[in-house]
N, C-alpha and C positions, 0 to 999 in steps of 0.2 A: 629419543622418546622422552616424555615430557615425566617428572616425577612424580607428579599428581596422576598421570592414567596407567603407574607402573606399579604401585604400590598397594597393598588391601588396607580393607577395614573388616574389623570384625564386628559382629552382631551377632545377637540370637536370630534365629531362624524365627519368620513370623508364618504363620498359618495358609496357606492359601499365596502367598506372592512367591513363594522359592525365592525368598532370602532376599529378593530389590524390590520395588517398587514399580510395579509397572503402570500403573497406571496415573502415572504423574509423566508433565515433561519433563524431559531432560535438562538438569541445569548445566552445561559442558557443551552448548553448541552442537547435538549431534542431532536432536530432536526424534532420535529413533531411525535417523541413517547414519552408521557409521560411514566416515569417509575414509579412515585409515586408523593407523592402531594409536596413533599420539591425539585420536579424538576420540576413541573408544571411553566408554563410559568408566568408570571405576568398579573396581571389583569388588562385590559387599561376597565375605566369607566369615559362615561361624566362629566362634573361637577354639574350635576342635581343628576346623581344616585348617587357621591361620599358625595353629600351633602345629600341626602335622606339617605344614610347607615350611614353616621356618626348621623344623628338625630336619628336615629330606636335604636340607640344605647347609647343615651341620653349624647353628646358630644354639650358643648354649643356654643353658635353660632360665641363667637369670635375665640373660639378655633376652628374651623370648617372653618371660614373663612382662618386662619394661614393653618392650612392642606389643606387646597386647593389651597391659593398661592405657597405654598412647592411642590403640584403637577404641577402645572402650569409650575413653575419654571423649574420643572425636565423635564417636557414634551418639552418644548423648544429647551433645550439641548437635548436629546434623536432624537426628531424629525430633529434637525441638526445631527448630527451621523449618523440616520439611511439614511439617505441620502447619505454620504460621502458609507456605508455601498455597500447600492446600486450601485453607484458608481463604486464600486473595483468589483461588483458580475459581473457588468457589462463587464469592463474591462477584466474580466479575460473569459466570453463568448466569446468575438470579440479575444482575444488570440488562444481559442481555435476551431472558427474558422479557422483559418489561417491552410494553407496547411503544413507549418512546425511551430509549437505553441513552441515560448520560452519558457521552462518554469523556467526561472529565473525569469521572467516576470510575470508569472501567482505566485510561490513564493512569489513573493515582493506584489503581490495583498493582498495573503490571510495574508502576515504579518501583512499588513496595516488595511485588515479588522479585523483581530483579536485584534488589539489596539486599533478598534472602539468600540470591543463587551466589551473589558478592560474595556473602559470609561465609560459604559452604565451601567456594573456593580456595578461600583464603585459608580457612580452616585445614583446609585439605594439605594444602602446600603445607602450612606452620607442621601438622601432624608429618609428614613427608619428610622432611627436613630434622625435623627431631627424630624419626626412624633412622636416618640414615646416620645421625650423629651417633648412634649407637654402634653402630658397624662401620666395617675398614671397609675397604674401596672393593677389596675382591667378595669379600658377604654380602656389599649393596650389588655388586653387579649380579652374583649369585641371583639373589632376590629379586631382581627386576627381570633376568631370565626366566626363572620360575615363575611367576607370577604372567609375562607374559605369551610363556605357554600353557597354563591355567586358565588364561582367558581367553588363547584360539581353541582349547578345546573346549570352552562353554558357548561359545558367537556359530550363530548360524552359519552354516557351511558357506554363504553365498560372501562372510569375509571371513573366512577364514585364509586364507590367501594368502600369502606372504606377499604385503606390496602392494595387495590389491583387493577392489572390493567390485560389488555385482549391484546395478541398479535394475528397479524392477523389468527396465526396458533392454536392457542388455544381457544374452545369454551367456557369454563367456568374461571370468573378471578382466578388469580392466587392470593394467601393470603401471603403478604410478609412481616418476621419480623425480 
């Protein structure tokens, strides 16, 4: 499993989205199908529940406090991006509105978004990498357990599957190795 889809962020809870974005695409290749859990989106959790999971996990409280300014920190920047995100989604709708849509125009959109979803990425990892530099090997492994069993109990039943995931066309998951 990948570092980036094992780790949280923290955020305030925003009104109306329970805590992600849903109504944006996904910058992580999954576009709203997971195909497995190292492509599962990343977990956005308060800073209540990121600090209740790091305690359940017996991470102490300055180092707990450090992991949570690191996600704060990320969430900042992310939250500017996804915005800029926004933005180009936007732009590139009112494009294609138009009775003749440029699309060198709607191009130069998606280039721009895609050097947002770059940033996000990256971001993500640098924040990942500094989490784990706080902790010894058995607290990261801790943490990436917890975390992604936090995440099969938030993912719809159809992946929650160990292994396996359920496309609209298939009744039973599919076991992929």
């Amino acid at each position: 499993m990948t570092m980036a889809a094992s780790l949280l962020w923290a955020q305030p809870k925003h009104e109306g989205q329970g805590g992600g974005f849903p109504h944006m695409i996904a910058p992580f290749g999954h576009g709203g199908q997971f195909r497995n859990m190292e492509n599962a989106p990343p977990m956005i959790l308060d800073v209540e529940e990121l600090r209740t999971l790091l305690g359940e996990i017996g991470i102490d409280s300055g180092t707990t406090v450090k992991i949570v300014d690191l996600s704060r920190e990320f969430m900042k920047k992310f939250d500017g991006l996804i915005i800029k995100v926004q933005r180009q989604e936007l732009a590139i709708r009112e494009e294609l509105l138009k009775e003749k849509p440029d699309l060198k125009v709607v191009q130069k959109c998606i280039g721009e978004k895609s050097q947002y979803f770059s940033q996000i990425e990256f971001l993500q990892i640098k924040r990942d990498l500094d989490i784990k530099a706080l902790l010894t090997p058995d607290q990261y492994d801790k943490l990436k357990t917890a975390t992604v069993k936090k995440m099969r109990a938030m993912m719809p039943a159809a992946i929650q599957h160990d292994g396996a995931h359920c496309n609209a066309h298939e009744k039973e998951p599919v076991h992929r190795k």
